[in-house]
VMD Tcl script that builds the backbone (N, CA, C; Angstrom):
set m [mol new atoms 216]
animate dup $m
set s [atomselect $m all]
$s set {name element resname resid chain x y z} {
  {N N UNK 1 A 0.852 -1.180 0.000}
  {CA C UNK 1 A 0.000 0.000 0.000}
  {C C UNK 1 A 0.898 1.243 0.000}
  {N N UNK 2 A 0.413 2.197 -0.514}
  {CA C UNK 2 A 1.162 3.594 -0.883}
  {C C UNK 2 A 1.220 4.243 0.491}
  {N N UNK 3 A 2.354 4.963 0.955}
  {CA C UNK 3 A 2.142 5.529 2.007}
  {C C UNK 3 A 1.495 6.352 2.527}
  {N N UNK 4 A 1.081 7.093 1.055}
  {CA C UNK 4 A 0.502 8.156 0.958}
  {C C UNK 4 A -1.225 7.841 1.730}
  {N N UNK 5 A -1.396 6.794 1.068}
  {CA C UNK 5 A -2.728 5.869 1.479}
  {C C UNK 5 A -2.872 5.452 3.034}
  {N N UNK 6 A -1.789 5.438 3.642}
  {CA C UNK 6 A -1.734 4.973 5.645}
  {C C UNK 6 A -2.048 6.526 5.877}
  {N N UNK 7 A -2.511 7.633 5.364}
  {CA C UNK 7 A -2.207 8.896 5.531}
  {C C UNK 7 A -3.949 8.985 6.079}
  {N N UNK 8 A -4.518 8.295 5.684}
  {CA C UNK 8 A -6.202 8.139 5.813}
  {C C UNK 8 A -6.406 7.412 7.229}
  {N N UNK 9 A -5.554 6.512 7.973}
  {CA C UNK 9 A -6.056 5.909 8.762}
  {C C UNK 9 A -4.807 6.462 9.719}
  {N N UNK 10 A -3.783 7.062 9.502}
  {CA C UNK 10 A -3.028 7.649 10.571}
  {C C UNK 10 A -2.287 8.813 10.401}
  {N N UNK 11 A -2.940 10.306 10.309}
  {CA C UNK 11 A -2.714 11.204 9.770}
  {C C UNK 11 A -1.374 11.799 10.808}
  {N N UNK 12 A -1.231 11.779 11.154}
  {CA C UNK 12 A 0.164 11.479 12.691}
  {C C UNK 12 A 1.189 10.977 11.968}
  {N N UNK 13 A 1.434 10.310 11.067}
  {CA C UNK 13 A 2.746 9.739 11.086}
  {C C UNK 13 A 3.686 10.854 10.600}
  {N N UNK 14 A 4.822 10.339 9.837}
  {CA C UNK 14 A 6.098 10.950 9.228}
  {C C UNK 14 A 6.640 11.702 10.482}
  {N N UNK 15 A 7.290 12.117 10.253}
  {CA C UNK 15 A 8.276 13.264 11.039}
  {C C UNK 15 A 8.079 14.873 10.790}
  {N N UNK 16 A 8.685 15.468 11.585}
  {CA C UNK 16 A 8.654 17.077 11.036}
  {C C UNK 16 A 9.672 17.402 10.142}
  {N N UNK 17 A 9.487 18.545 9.059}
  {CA C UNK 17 A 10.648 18.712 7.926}
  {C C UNK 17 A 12.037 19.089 8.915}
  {N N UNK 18 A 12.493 18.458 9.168}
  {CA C UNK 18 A 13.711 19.276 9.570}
  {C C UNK 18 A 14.543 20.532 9.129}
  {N N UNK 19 A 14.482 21.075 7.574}
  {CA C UNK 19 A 14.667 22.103 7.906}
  {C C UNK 19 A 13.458 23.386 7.786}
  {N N UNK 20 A 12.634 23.246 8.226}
  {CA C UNK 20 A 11.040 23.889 8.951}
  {C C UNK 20 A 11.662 24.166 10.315}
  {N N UNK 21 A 11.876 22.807 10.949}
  {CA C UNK 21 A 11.894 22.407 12.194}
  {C C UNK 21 A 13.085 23.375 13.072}
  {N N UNK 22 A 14.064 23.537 12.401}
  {CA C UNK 22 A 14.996 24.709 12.656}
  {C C UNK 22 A 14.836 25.946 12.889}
  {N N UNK 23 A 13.511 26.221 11.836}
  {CA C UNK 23 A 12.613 27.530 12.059}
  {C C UNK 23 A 12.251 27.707 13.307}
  {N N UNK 24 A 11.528 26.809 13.886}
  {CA C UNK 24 A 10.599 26.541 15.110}
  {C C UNK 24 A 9.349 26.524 14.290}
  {N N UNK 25 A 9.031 25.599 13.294}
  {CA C UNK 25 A 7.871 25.430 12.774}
  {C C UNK 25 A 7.945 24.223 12.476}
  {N N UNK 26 A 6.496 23.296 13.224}
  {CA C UNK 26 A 6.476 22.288 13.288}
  {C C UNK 26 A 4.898 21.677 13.071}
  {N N UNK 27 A 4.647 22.709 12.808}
  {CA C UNK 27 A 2.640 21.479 12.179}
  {C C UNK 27 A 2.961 21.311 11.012}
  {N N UNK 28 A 4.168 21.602 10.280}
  {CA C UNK 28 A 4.316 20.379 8.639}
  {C C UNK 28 A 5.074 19.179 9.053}
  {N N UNK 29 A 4.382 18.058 8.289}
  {CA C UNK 29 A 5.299 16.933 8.295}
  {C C UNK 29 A 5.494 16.744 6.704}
  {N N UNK 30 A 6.377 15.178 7.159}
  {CA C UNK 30 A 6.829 14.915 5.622}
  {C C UNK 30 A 6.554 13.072 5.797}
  {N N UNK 31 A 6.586 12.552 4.746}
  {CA C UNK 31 A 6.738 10.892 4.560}
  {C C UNK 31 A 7.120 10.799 3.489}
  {N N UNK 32 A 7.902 9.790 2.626}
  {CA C UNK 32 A 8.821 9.304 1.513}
  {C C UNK 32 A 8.222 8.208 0.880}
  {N N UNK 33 A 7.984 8.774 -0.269}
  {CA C UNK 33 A 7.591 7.431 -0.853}
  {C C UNK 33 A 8.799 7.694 -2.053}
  {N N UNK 34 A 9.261 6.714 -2.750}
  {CA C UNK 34 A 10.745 6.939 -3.179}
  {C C UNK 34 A 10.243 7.025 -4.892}
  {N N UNK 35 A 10.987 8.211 -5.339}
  {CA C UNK 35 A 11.738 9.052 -5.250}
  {C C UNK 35 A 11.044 10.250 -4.210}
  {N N UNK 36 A 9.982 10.848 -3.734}
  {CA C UNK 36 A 9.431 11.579 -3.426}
  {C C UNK 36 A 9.130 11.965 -2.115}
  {N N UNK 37 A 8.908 13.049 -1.789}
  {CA C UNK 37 A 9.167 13.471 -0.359}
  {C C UNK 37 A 7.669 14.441 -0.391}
  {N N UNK 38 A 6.454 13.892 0.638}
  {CA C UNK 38 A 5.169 14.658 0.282}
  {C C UNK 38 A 5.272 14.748 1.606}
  {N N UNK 39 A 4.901 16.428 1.668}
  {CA C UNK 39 A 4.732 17.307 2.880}
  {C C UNK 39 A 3.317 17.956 3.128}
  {N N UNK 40 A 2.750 17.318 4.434}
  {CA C UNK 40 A 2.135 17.802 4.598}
  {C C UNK 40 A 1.177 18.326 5.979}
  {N N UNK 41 A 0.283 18.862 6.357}
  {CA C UNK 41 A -0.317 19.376 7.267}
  {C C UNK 41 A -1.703 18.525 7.953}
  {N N UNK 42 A -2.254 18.669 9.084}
  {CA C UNK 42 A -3.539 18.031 9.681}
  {C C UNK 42 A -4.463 18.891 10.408}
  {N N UNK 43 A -5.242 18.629 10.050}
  {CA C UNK 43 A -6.373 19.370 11.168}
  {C C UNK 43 A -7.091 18.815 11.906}
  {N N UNK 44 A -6.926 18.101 12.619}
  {CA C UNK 44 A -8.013 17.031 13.334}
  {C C UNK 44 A -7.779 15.867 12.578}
  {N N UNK 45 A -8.710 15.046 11.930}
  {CA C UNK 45 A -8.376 13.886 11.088}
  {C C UNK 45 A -8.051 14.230 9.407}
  {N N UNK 46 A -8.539 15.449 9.182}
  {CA C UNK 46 A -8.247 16.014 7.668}
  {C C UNK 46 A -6.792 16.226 7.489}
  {N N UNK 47 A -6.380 15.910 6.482}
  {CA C UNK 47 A -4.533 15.596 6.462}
  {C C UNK 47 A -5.079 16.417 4.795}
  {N N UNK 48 A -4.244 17.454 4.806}
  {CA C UNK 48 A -3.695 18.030 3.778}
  {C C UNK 48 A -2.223 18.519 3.155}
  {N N UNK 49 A -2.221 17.881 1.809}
  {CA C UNK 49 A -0.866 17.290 1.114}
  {C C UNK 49 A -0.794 18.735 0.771}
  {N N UNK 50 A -0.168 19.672 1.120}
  {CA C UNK 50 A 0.801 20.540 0.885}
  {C C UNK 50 A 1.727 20.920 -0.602}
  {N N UNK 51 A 2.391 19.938 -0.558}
  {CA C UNK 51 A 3.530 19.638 -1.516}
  {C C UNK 51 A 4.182 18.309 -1.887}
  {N N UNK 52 A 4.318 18.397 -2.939}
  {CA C UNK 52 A 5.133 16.796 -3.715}
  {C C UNK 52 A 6.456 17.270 -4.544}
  {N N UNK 53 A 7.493 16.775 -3.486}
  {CA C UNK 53 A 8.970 17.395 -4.231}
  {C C UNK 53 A 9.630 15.746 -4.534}
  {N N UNK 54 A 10.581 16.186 -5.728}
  {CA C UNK 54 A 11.593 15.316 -5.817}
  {C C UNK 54 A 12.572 14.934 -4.206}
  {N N UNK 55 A 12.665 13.540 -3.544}
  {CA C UNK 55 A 13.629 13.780 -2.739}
  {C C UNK 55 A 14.850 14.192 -2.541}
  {N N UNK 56 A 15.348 14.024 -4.538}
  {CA C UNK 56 A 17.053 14.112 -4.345}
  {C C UNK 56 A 16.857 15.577 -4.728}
  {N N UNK 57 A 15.934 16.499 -4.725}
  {CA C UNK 57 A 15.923 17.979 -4.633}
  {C C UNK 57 A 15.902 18.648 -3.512}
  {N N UNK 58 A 17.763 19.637 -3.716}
  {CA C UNK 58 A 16.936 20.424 -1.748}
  {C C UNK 58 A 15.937 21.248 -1.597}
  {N N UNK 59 A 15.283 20.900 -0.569}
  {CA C UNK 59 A 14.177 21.519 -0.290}
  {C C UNK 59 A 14.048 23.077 0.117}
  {N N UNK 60 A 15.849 23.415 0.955}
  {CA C UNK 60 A 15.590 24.831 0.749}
  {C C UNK 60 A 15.601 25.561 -0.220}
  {N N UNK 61 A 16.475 24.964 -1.614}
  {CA C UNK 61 A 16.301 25.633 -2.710}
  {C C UNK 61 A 15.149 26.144 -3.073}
  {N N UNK 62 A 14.407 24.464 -3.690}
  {CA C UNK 62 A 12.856 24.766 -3.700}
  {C C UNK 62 A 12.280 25.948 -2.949}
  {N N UNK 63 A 11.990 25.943 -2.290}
  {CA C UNK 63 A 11.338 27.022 -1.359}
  {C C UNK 63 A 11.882 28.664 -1.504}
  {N N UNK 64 A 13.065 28.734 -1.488}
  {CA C UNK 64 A 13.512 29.961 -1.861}
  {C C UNK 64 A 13.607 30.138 -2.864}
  {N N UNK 65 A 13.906 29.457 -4.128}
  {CA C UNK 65 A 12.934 29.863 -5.848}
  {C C UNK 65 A 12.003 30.348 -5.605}
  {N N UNK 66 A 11.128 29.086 -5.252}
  {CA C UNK 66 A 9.710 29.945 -5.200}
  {C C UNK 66 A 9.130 31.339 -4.561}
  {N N UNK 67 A 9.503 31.062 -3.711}
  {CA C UNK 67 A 9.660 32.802 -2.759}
  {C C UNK 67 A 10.016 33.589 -3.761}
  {N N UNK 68 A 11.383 33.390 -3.995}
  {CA C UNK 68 A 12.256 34.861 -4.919}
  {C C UNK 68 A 10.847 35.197 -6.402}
  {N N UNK 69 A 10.781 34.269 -6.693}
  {CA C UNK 69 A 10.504 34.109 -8.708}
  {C C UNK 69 A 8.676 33.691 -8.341}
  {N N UNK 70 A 8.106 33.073 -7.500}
  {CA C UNK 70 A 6.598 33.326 -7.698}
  {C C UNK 70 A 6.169 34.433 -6.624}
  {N N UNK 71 A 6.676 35.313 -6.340}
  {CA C UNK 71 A 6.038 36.524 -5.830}
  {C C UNK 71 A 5.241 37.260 -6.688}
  {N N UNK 72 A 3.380 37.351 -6.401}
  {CA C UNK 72 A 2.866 38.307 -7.565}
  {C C UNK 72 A 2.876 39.725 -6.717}
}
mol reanalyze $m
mol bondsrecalc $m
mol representation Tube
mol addrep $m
C-alpha cells in the first residue's frame, strides 16, 4: 500500500521537515515514498498534502525559488 494511502487511517505519522523544524515550525510533516518526499499538514483527522517534491531535490532551494521568482 502507498504511504501516501496509511495517511487516511493515521494522519500522525512521518516526522517534522527538519529544515522547517529549525525555524521553530512544526505542524508540517513529511513521509517518503521513493523518489518523493510529500509534505504535509492536519487538522483534526483532515490531512492536507501541501507539496510533492523530488527527494534528491533540496528543499531549501525549492522554497527559496519559489519565494524569490513566484512573488505576484
Amino acid at each position: 500500500m502507498p504511504k501516501i494511502k496509511v495517511l487516511e487511517a493515521f494522519p500522525n505519522i512521518g516526522r517534522a521537515i527538519p529544515e522547517l523544524e529549525g525555524l521553530n515550525i512544526s505542524i508540517y510533516r513529511e513521509i517518503f515514498e521513493n523518489p518523493w518526499r510529500i509534505l504535509f499538514r492536519t487538522d483534526g483527522a483532515k490531512v492536507f498534502v501541501l507539496a510533492v517534491f523530488d527527494g534528491r531535490r533540496d528543499l531549501e532551494e525549492v522554497i527559496i525559488k519559489r519565494l524569490l521568482f513566484d512573488v505576484r
